[in-house]
Backbone as CSV, one residue per row, in Angstrom:
resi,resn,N_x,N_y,N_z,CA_x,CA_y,CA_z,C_x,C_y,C_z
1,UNK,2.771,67.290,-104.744,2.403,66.262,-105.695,3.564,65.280,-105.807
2,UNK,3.139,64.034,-106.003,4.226,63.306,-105.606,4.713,62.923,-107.301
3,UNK,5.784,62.169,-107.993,6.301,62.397,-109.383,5.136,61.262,-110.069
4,UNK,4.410,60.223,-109.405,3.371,59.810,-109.950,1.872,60.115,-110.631
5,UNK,1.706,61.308,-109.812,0.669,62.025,-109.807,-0.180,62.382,-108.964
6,UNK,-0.098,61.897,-108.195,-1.105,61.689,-107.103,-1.043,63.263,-106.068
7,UNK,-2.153,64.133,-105.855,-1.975,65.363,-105.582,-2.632,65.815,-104.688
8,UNK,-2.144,65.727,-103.280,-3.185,65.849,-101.967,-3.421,67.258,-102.507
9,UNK,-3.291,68.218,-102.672,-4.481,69.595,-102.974,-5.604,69.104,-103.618
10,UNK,-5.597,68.253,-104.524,-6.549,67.633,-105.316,-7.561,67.104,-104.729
11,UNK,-6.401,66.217,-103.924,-7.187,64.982,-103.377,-8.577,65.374,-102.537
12,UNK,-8.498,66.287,-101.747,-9.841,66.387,-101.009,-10.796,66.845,-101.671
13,UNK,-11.811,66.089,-100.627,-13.191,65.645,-101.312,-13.688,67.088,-102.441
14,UNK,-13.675,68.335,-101.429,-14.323,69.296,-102.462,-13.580,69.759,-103.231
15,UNK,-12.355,70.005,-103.310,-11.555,70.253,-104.051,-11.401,69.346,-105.418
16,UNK,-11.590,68.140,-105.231,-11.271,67.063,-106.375,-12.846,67.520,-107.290
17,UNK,-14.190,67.569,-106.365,-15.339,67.835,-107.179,-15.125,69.432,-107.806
18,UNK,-14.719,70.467,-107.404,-14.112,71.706,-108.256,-13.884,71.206,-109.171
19,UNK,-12.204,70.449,-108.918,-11.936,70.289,-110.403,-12.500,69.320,-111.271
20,UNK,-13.094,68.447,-110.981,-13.868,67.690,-111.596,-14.593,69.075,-112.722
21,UNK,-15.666,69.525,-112.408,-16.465,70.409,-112.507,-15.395,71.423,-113.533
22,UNK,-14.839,71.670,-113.109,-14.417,72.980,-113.660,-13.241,72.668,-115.353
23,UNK,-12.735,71.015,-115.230,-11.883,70.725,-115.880,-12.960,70.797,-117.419
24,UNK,-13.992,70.524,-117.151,-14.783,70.667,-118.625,-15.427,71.544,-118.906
25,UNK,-15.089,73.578,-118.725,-15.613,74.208,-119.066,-14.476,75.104,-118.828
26,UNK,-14.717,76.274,-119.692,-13.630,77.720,-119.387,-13.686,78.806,-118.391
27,UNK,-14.757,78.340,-117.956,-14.793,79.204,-116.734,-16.231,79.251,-116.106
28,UNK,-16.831,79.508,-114.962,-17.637,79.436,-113.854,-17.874,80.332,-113.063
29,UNK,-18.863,80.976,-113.075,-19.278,81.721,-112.068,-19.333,81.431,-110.613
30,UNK,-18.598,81.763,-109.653,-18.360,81.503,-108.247,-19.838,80.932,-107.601
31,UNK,-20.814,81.915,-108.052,-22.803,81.456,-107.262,-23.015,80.013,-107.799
32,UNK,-22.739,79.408,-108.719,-23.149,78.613,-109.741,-22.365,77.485,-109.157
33,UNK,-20.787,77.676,-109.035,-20.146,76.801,-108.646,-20.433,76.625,-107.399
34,UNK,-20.740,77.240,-106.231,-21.280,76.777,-104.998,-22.582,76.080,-104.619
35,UNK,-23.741,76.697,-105.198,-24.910,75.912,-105.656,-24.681,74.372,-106.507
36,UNK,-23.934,74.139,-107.378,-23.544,72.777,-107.884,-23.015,72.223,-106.634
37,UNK,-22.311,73.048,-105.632,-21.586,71.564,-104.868,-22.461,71.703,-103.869
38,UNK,-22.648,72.937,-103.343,-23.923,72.743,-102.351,-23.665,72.853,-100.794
39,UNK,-22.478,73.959,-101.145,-21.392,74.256,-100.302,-21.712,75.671,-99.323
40,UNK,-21.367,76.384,-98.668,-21.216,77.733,-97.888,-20.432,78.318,-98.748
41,UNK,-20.683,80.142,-99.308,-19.547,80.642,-99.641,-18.242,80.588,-99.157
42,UNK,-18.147,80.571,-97.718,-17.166,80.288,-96.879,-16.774,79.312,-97.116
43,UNK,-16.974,77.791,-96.931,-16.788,76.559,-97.528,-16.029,76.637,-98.887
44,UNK,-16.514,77.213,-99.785,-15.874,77.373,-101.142,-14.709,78.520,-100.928
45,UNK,-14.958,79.657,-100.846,-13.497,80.292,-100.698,-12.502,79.701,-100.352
46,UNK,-12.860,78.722,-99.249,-11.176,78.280,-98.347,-11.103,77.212,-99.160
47,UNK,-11.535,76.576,-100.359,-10.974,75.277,-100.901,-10.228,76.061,-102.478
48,UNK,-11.132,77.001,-102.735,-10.176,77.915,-103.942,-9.501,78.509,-103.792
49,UNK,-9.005,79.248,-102.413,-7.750,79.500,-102.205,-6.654,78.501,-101.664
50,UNK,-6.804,77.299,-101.614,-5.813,76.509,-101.980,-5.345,76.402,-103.625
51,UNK,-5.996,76.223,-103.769,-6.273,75.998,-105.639,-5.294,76.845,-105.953
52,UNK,-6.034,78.159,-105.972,-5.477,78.698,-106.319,-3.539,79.508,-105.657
53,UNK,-3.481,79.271,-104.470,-1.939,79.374,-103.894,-1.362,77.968,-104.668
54,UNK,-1.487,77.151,-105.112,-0.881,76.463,-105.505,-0.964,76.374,-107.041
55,UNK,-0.975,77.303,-107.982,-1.152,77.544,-108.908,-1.750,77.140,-109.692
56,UNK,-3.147,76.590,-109.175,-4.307,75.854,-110.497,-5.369,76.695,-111.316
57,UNK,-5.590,77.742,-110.339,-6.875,78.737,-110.435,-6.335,79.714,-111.330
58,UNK,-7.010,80.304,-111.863,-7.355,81.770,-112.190,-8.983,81.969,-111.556
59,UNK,-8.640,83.169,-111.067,-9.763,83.930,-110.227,-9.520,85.343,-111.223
60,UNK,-10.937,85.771,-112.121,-11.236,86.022,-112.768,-12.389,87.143,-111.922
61,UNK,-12.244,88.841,-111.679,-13.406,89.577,-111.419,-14.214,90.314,-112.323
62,UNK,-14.813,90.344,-112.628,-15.308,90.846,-113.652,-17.191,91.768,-112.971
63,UNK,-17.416,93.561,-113.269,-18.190,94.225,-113.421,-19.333,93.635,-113.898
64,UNK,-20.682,92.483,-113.448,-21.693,92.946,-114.965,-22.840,93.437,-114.041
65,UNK,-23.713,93.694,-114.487,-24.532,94.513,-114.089,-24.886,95.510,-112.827
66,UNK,-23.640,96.221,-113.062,-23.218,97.004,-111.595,-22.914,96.580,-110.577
67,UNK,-22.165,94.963,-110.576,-21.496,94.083,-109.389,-21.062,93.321,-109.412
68,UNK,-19.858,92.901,-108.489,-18.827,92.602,-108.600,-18.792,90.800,-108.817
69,UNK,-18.529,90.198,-109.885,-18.791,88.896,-110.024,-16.942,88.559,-109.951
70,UNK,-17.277,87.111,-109.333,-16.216,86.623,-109.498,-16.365,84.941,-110.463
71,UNK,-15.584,85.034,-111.317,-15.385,84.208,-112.046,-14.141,82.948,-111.693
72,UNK,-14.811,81.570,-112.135,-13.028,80.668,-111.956,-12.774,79.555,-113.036
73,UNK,-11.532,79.374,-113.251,-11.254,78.406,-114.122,-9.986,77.858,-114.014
74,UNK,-9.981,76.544,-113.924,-8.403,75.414,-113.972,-7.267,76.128,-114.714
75,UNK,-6.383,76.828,-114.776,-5.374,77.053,-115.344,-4.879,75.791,-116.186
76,UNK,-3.459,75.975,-116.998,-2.931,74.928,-117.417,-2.466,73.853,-116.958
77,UNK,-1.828,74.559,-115.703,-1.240,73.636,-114.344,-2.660,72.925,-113.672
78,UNK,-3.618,73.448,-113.623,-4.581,73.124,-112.647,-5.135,71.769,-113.665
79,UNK,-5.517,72.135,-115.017,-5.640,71.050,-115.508,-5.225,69.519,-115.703
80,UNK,-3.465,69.951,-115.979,-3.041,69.088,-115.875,-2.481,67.971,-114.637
81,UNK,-2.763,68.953,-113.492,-2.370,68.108,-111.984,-3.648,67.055,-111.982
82,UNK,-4.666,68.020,-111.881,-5.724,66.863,-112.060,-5.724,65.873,-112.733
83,UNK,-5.646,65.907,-114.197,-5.623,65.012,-114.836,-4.565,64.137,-114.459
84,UNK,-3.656,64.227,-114.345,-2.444,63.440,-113.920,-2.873,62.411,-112.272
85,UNK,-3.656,63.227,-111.644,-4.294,62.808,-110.145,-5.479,61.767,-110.590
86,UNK,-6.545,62.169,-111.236,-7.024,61.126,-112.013,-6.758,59.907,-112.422
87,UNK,-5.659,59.907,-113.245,-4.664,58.823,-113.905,-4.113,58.114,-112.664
88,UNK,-4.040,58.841,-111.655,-2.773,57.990,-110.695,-4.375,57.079,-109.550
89,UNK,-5.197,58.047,-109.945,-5.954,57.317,-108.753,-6.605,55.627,-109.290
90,UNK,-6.668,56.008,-110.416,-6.746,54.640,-111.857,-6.066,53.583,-111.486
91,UNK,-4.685,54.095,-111.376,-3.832,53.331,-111.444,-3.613,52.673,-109.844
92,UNK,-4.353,53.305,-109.015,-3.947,53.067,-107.741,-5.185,51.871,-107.538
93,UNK,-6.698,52.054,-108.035,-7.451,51.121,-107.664,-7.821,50.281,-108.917
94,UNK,-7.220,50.178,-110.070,-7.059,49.834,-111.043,-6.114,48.438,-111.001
């Protein structure tokens, strides 16, 4: 991330719609979030494990009805890169 804001993890296309998506709720069910973008599970794993190696994610597993769900949500950091990436992209075509 550069000290302006601007945040190539962000920046790509599915990654920026994640966080788009994810910055206005506490958390997301992994099926739900792939169906919204309209993606391959595969497709989605490899853009949340950026996310998340770069400390935006919490990846959240959670038991319910005898299987294994995975849950996700923007951390503090994740929030605020975005938002800050947001702001800079404003400012860039602004």
């Amino acid at each position: 991330m550069s000290s302006k804001g601007f945040d190539e993890v962000i920046h790509a296309p599915n990654r920026l719609q994640i966080c788009a998506y994810l910055v206005s709720m506490s958390e997301i069910e992994f099926r739900s979030l792939r169906d919204f973008l309209g993606v391959s599970d595969s497709v989605l794993s490899k853009h949340l494990k950026v996310l998340d190696e770069a400390g935006y994610l919490d990846v959240i597993k959670r038991a319910e009805n005898g299987r294994q769900r995975t849950w996700l949500a923007l951390n503090r950091d994740g929030r605020k890169a975005y938002l800050n990436h947001v702001r800079e992209l404003k400012r860039i075509v602004g």
